[in-house]
N, C-alpha and C positions, 0 to 999 in steps of 0.2 A: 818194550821200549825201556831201556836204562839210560839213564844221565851216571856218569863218573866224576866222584871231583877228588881235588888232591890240591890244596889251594897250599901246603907247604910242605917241606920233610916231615912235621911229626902227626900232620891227620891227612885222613884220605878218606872216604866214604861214597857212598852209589845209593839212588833212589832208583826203583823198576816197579813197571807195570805190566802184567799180563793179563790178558784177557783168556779163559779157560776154557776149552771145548773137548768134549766127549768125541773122540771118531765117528763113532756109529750112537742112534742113541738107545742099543739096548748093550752098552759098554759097562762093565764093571768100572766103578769110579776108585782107580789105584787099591791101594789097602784098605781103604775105608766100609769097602764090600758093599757101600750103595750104587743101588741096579733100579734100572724099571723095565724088566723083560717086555711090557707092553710097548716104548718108546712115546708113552703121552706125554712123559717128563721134560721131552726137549734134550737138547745136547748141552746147553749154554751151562756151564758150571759155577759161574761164576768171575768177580774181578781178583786180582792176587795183587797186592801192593806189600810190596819187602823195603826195608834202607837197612842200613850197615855206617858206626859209623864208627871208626880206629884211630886211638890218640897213642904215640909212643910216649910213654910215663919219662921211659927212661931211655933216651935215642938207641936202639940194635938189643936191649936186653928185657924191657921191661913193656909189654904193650895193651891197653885197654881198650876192648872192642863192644859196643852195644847195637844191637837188633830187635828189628821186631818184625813181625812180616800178619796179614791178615788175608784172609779171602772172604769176603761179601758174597754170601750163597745167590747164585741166581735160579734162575727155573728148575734147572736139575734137582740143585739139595734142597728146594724148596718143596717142590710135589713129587719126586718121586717116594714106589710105596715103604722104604727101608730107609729116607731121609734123615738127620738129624734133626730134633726139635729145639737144640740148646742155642741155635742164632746161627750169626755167624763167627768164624773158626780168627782169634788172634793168638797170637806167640811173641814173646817179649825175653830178651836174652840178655847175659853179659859173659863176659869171657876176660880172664886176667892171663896174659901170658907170659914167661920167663923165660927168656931165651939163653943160655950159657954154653 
């Protein structure tokens, strides 16, 4: 589920949800290389919530964009045996850009 908004010319940004599942549940979880060969772990990965939000500084040259995106470990990164122990996974960004 994404919502988009754009409420003038110089901002525009997007909230999204996903809900995250493993195909099978004895699937390699992307790069991360956690697995539970047994399948006790469950499929369920977790929830992923992202936003984005971009303000032109300067209209067509100058543009500032900030993000953050989380995922909320569910069954999977919780019990399986190669899990992470440090929580759950956020990410927090900025980005300047010059466009000439």
């Amino acid at each position: 589920m994404k919502l988009d908004v754009k409420p003038n010319a110089r901002w525009d940004g997007f909230v999204e949800y996903k809900a995250v599942w493993l195909a099978q549940g004895k699937d390699v979880m992307d790069r991360s290389g956690v697995v539970d060969p047994s399948s006790r772990a469950g499929r369920f990965v977790g929830h992923q919530v992202q936003l984005r939000g971009r303000y032109w500084v300067i209209p067509r040259a100058l543009r500032l964009e900030v993000g953050s995106a989380a995922l909320f470990h569910g069954g999977f990164l919780k019990e399986a045996p190669n899990a992470p122990d440090f929580g759950d996974t956020r990410y927090v960004y900025t980005d300047l850009t010059w466009t000439f």
